[in-house]
PATOR-86090 format. One record per residue (C-alpha): residue in one letter; x, y, z; residue number from 0. Coordinates in Angstrom, 3 decimals. Each point is the difference from the previous one (the first is absolute). Last residue first. Layout:
% residues N
PT, A, X, Y, Z, NUM
...
% end
This chain:
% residues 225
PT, X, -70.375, 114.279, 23.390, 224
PT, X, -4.189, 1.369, 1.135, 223
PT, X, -0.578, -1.377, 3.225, 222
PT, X, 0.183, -3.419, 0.707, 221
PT, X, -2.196, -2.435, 1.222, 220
PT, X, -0.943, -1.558, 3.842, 219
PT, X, -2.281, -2.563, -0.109, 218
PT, X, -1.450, -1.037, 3.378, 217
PT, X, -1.000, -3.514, 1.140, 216
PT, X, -2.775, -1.546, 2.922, 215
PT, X, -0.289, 0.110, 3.545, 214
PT, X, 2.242, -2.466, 1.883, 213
PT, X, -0.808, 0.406, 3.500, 212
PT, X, 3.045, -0.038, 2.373, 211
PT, X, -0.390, 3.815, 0.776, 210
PT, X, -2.261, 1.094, -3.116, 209
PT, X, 2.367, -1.442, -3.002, 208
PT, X, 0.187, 0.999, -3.196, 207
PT, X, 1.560, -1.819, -2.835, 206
PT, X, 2.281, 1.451, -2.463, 205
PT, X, 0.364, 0.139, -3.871, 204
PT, X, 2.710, 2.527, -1.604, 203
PT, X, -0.154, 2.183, -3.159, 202
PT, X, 2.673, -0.178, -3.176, 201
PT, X, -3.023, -0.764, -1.498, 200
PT, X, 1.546, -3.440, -1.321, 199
PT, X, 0.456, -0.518, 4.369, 198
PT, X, -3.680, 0.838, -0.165, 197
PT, X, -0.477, -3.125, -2.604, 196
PT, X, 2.009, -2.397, 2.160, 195
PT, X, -1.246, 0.602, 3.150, 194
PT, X, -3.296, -0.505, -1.624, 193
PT, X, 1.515, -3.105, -1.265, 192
PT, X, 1.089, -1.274, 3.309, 191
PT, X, -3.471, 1.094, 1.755, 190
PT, X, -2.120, -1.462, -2.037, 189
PT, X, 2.149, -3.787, -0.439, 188
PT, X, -2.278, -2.020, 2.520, 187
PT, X, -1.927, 1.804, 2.665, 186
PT, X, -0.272, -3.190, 2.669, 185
PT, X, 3.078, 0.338, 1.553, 184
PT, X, 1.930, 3.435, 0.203, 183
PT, X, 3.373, -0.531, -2.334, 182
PT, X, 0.701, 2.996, -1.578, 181
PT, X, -0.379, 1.669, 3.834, 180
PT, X, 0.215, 3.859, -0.998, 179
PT, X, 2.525, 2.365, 1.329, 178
PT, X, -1.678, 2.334, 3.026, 177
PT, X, -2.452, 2.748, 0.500, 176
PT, X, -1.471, 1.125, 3.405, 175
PT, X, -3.573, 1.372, -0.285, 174
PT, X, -0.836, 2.964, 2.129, 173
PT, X, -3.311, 0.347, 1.409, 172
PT, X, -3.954, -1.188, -0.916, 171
PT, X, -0.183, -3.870, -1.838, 170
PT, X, -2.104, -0.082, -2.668, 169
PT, X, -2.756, -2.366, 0.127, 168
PT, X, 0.768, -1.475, -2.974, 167
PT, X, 2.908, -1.670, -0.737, 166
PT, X, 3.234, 2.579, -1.949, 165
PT, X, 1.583, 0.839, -3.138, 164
PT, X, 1.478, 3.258, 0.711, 163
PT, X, 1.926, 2.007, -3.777, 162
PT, X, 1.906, 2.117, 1.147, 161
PT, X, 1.937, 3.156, -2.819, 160
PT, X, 2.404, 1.616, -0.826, 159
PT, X, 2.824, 1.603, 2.267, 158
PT, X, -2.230, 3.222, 1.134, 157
PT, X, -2.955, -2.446, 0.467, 156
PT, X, -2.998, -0.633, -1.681, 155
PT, X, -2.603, -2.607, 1.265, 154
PT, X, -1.570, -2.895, -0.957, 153
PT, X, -2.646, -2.439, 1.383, 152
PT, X, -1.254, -3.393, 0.063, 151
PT, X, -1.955, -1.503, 2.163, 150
PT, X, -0.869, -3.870, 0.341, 149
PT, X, -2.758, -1.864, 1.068, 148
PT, X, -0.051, -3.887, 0.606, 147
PT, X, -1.075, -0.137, 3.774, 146
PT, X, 1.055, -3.408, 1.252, 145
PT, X, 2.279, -1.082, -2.640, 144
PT, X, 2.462, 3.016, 1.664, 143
PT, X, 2.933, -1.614, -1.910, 142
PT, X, -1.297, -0.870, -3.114, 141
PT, X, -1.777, 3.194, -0.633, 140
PT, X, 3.681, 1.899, 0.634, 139
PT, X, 1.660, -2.368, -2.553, 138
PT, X, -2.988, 0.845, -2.682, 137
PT, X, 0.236, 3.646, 0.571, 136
PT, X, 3.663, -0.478, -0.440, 135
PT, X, -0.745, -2.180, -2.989, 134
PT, X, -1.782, 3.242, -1.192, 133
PT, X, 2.712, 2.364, 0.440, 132
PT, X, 2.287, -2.150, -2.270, 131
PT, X, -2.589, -0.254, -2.762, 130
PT, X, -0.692, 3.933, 0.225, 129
PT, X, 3.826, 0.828, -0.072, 128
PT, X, 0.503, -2.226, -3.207, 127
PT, X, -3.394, 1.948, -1.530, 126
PT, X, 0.979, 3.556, 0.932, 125
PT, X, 3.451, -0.460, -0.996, 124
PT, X, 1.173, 2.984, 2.145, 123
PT, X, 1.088, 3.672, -0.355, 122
PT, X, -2.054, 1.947, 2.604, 121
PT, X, -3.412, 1.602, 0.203, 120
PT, X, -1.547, 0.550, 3.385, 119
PT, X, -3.932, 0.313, 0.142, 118
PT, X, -0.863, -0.498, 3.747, 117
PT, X, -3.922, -0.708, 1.088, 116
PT, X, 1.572, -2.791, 1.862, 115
PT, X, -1.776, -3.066, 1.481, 114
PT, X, 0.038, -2.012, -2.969, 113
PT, X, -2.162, -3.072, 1.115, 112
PT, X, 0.721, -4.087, -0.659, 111
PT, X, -2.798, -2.182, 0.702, 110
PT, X, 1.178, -3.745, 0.138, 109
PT, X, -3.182, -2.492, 0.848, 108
PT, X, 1.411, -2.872, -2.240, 107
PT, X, -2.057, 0.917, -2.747, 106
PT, X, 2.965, -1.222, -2.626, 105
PT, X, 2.936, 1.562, 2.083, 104
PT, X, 1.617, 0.708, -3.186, 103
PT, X, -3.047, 2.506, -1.085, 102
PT, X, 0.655, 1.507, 3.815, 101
PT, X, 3.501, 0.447, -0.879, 100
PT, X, 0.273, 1.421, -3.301, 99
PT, X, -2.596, 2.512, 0.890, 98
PT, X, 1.980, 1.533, 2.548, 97
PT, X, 3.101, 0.055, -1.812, 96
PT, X, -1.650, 1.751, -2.583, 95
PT, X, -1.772, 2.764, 2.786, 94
PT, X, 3.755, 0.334, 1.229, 93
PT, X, 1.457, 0.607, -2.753, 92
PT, X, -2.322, 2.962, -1.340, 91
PT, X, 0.596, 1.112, 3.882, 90
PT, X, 3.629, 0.164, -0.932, 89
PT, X, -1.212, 2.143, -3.301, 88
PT, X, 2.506, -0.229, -3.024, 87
PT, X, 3.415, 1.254, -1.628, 86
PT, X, 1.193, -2.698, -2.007, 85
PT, X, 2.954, -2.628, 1.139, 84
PT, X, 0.285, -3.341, -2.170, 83
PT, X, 0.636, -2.511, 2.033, 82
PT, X, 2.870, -3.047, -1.294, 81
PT, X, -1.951, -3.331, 0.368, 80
PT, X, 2.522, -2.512, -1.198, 79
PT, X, 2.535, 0.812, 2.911, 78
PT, X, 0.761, -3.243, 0.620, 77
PT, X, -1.470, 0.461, 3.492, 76
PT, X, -2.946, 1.251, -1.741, 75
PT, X, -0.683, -3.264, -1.975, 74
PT, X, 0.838, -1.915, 3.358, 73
PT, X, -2.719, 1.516, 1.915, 72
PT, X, -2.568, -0.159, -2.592, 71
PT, X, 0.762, -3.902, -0.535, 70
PT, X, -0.192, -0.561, 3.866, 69
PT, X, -3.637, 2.458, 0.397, 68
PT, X, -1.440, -2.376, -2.866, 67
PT, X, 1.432, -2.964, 1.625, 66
PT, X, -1.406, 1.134, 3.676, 65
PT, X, -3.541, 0.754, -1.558, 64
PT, X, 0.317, -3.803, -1.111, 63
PT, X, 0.948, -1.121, 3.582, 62
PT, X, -3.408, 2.003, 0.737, 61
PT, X, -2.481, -2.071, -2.143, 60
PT, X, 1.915, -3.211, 0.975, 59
PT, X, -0.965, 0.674, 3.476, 58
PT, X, -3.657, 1.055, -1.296, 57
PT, X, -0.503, -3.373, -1.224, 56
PT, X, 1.370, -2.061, 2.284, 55
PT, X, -2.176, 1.879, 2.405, 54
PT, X, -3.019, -0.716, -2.426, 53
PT, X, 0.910, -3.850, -0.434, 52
PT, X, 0.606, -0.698, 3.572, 51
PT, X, -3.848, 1.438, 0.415, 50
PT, X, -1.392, -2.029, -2.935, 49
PT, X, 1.791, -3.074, 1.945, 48
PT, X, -1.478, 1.033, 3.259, 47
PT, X, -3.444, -0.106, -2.199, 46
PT, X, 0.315, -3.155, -1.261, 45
PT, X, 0.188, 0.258, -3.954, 44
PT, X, -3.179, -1.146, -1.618, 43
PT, X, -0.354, 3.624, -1.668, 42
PT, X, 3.324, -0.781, -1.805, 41
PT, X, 1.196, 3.243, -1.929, 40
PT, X, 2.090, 0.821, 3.157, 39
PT, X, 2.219, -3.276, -0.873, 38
PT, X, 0.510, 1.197, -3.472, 37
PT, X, 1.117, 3.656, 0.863, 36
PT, X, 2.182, -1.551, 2.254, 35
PT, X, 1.481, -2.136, -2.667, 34
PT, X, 1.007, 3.181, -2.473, 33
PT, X, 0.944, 1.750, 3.123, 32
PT, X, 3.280, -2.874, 0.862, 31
PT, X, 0.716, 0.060, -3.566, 30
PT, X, 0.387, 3.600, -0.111, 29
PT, X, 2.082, 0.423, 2.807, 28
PT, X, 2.219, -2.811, -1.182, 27
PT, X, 0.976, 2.205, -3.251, 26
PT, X, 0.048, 3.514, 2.011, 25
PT, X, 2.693, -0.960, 2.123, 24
PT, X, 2.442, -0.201, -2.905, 23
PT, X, -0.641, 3.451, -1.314, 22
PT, X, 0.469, 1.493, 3.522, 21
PT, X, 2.771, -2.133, 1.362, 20
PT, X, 1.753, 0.812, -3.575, 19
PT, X, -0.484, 4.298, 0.299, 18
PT, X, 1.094, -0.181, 3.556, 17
PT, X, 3.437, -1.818, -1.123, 16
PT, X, 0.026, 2.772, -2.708, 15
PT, X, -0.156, 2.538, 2.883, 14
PT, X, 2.954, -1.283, 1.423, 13
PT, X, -0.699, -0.850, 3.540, 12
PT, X, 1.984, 2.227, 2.618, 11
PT, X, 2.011, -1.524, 2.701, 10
PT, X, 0.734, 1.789, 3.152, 9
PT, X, 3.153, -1.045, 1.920, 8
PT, X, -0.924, -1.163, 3.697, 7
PT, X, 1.945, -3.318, -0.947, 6
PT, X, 2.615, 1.319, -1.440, 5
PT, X, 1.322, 1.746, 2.859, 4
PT, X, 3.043, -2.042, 1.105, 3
PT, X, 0.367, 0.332, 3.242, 2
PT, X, -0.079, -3.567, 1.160, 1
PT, X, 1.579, -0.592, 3.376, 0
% end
């Protein structure tokens, strides 16, 4: 019998190799929207053809979201994007990362509400922790398609500070909180590079669970060092 362990041994992908894919993906990407764009010029077209067109369309729409979110993952993983910590308003985070995510919706029906009157300062990036929090708002809209409204809230604790990204309605009782699933289908890179800007917080990313629901992410950061 076999024991060698190899096989379950986790590889990592060099962020340079994520860098290439990226760049080189983009070059057929283009070509393949340059002639859509000329086929959905055609008012002759058949209409199930105008229809393939469309969907074609908006699938190569969303790969190219997925390049963008690639090359931004790899350029932190490199460690190109060092924070720089300032003393600011969580809730001043919170309304950024809000707005960040319904503009990158594009009218897709996302409303994102702070539901905390809260005011609590810590040291942060305020603009690296906004664009993390809002592709969590963005990951959480993906997931409940159905009803596209997220909360967002903060709150001070005697460690730091939680910051709840969570689908709307809110659910009532005690929230269970476990490691994040980096790989979740359907939410592309947001959740890996938020995990990778808290972690640069010295913070920690979770999910919550309501028994076997899954129920959105918590930020936990710091206290003063």
């Amino acid at each position: 019998m076999d024991t060698n362990t190899n096989a379950t041994r986790r590889f990592v992908v060099p962020p340079a190799v994520l860098s290439t894919a990226s760049h080189e993906l983009r070059g057929p990407l283009g070509v393949a929207r340059g002639h859509l764009r000329l086929l959905a010029q055609d008012e002759g077209v058949d209409p199930r053809i105008a229809k393939a067109v469309g969907d074609a369309s908006r699938a190569l729409d969303r790969m190219t979201g997925l390049l963008d979110e690639l090359s931004r993952y790899a350029q932190w993983a490199r460690g190109e994007s060092g924070i720089a910590p300032a003393r600011a308003s969580l809730r001043e985070v919170l309304t950024q990362a809000a707005a960040r995510a319904v503009s990158a919706a594009g009218g897709g029906g996302l409303t994102a509400e702070i539901r905390s009157s809260a005011d609590v300062v810590a040291e942060v990036d305020l603009q690296r922790l906004a664009e993390a929090c809002a592709s969590l708002v963005i990951a959480v809209a993906r997931a409940h398609a159905g009803a596209p409204a997220v909360s967002l809230a903060v709150s001070g604790t005697s460690r730091g500070a939680i910051l709840r990204i969570e689908p709307l309605p809110m659910v009532r009782g005690r929230l269970e909180t476990r490691p994040p699933d980096l790989g979740r289908g359907g939410m592309g890179l947001a959740v890996p590079f938020a995990d990778l800007v808290t972690r640069a917080h010295r913070g920690v990313l979770t999910e919550q669970w309501s028994a076997d629901t899954w129920y959105g992410y918590r930020v936990r950061l710091p206290g003063p060092a």
